[in-house]
C-alpha positions, 0 to 999 in steps of 0.5 A: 547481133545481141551476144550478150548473154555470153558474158557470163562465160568470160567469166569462167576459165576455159576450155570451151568447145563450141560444135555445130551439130545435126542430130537427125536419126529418123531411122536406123541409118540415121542412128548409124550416121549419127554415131559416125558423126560424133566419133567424127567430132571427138576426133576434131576436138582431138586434132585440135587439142581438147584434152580428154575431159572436154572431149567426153563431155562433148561426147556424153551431151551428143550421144543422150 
């Protein structure tokens, strides 16, 4: 697997959060779901001690 394009990133201080994500909201349900999802994350990212800056900005690029 070719991962050099991450380089940069070794870089450049922390913190990093990496979340693996599906966006899928065809309907109002799945808006819905959505947005229980992303609460979901906050709070894993919580648990696992992001601090709150990082947590927003996870949140802002999931809800946009």
């Amino acid at each position: 697997m070719q991962l050099s394009f991450l380089e940069p990133l070794f870089d450049r201080p922390g913190p990093w959060a990496t979340v693996c994500f599906d966006p899928d909201e065809n309907d109002e349900s799945g808006a819905k779901r959505r947005e229980l999802s992303v609460r979901d994350v906050c709070r894993t990212l919580e648990e696992q001690g992001a601090d709150a800056e990082t947590t927003g900005a996870v949140h802002d690029v999931l809800t946009t």
